[in-house]
N, C-alpha and C positions, 0 to 999 in steps of 0.2 A: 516505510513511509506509507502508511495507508492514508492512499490518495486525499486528501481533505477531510478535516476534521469535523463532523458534525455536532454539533445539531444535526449539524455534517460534522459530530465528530467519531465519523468513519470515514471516510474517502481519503485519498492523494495523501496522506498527512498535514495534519496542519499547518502549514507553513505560512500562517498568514500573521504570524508576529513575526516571524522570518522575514517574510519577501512582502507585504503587505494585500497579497494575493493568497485565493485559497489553493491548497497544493494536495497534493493526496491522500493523504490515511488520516488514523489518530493519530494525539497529540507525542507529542517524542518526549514528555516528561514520566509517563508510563511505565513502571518497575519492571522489567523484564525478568521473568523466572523460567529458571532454569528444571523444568518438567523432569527430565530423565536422566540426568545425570547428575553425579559430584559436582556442585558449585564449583569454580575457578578464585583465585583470588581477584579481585577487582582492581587490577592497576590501570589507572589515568594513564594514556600518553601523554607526556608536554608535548607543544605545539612546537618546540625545536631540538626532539626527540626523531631518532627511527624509529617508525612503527614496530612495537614489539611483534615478534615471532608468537606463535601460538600453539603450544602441543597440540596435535590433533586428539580429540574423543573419540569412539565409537558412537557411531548414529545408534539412533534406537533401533531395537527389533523389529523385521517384520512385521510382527502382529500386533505391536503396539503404534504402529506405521497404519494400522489396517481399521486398527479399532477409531484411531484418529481421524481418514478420513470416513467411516460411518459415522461419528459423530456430527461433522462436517456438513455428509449429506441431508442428516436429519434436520439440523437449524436450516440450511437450506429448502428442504420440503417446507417447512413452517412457517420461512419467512416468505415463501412464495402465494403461503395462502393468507395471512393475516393482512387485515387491514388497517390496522390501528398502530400511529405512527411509533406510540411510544413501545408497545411491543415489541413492534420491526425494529427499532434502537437497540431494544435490549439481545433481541435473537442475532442483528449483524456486531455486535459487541462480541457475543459469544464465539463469533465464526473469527471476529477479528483474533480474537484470545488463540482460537487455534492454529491459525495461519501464522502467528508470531510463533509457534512452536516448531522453532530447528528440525526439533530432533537431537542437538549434540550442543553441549556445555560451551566449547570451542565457539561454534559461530553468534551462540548466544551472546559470549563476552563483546565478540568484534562487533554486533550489530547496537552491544551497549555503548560501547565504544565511539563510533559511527554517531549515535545519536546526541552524543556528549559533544562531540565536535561537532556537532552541526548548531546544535544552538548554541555553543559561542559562534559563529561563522567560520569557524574554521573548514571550510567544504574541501580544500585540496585532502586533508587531512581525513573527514570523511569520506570523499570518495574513494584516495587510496584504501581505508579498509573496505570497503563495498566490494571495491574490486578483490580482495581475498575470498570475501565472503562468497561472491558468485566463484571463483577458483576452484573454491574447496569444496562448495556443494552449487553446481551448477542446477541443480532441481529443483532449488530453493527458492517456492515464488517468491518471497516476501523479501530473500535478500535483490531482485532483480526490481519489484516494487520500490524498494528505499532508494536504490539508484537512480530510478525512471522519476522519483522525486526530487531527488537531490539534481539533479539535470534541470529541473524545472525550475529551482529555485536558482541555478546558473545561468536559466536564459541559455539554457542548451535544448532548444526544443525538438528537435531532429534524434540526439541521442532521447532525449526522454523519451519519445514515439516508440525507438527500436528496442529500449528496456519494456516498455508497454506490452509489445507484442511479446515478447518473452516470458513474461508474467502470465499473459492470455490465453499462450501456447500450453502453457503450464496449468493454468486456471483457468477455464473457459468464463466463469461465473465471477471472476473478482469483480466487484461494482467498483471497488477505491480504484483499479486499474482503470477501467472503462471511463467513470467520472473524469480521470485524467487528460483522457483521450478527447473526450467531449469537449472539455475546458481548451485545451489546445488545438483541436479542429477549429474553434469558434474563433479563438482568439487569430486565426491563421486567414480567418474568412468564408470558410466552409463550412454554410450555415448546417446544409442539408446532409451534412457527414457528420456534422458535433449531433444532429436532430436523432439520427440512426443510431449512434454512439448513447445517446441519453436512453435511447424506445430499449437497447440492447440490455441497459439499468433496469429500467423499468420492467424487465423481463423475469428476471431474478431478485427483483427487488422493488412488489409495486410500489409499497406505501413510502418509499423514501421521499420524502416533501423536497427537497433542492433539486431534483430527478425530475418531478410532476411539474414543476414550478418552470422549469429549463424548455422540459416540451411544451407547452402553452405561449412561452413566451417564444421560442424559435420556430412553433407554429403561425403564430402570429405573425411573427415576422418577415420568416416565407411564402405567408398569403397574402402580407401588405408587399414583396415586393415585382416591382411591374414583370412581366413573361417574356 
């Protein structure tokens, strides 16, 4: 679930033909490919099915582990210095591209999976597989991201937060986690914690316009209100 889709479709996942709210990452229509491993076959769960079992894969290697977060860091450096929106779109696309990257064929499936249930609503269904997903590779920001989404779109805001930090702990620099964060401080009433949450965006990610847009306006806010 990368927190909210921008324009925002990078953040929370788009969850806002879901829940009519924006939620964290890109959009969940998005082909998930399978970088390093053997393809799996693609079976559908039905919705009054057990969740299929998944042979496990081998993660990737080491060094193909190593070469992926130098790439990482690199769109990072770049999108840290550019200022031009649409740039910044294309450089956090590319980072989103890599964070969807498991490592292993296996959780690939279950997050294609995961994402297929969620936009029919079947969220019980989604979450049970999230919850594999974070089982079987607990390192895995992105599987702890969809979750910390899919909690969002349940009106489970308390678990959302605790997937958040999980992700953060993991990613210090995810803006789609962070936007999450900001969107649910705010929504909670905590002006001046969603404001820190947005500057913390803004940090790793100046030119992000929903980011710039948020602090001006919860700056505002905070100054208009009485001491």
């Amino acid at each position: 679930m990368r927190f909210f889709a921008l324009p925002f479709s990078i953040c929370f996942l788009s969850l806002v033909s879901i829940t009519g709210s924006p939620a964290y990452a890109q959009s969940l229509d998005d082909e998930l490919t399978l970088p390093f491993d053997e393809p799996l076959e693609s079976v559908q769960p039905s919705d009054d099915s057990i969740i299929p079992q998944v042979d496990d894969v081998p993660l990737a290697s080491e060094a193909v582990k190593s070469e992926r977060e130098k790439r990482i860091d690199d769109f990072f450096t770049q999108l840290k210095k550019t200022r031009s929106p649409g740039a910044a779109n294309r450089l956090a696309s590319n980072i989103w591209s890599e964070w969807f990257r498991s490592g292993s064929a296996s959780i690939d499936l279950l997050m294609h999976w995961s994402d297929e249930a969620t936009k029919r609503k079947d969220f019980n269904i989604a979450l049970d597989l999230l919850d594999q997903i974070i089982t079987r590779q607990p390192d895995y920001a992105e599987g702890w991201n969809r979750r910390a989404t899919l909690h969002y779109a349940m009106s489970n805001y308390n678990k959302s937060m605790a997937d958040i930090q999980k992700v953060l702990a993991l990613e210090p620099r995810h803006f789609g986690a962070l936007s999450g964060m900001a969107n649910i401080l705010e929504q909670s009433g905590n002006k001046q914690a969603a404001l820190d949450a947005w500057q913390r965006v803004l940090d790793v990610y100046p030119a992000m316009r929903p980011g710039q847009n948020a602090v001006i306006r919860l700056y505002d806010e905070l100054s208009g209100d009485p001491a």
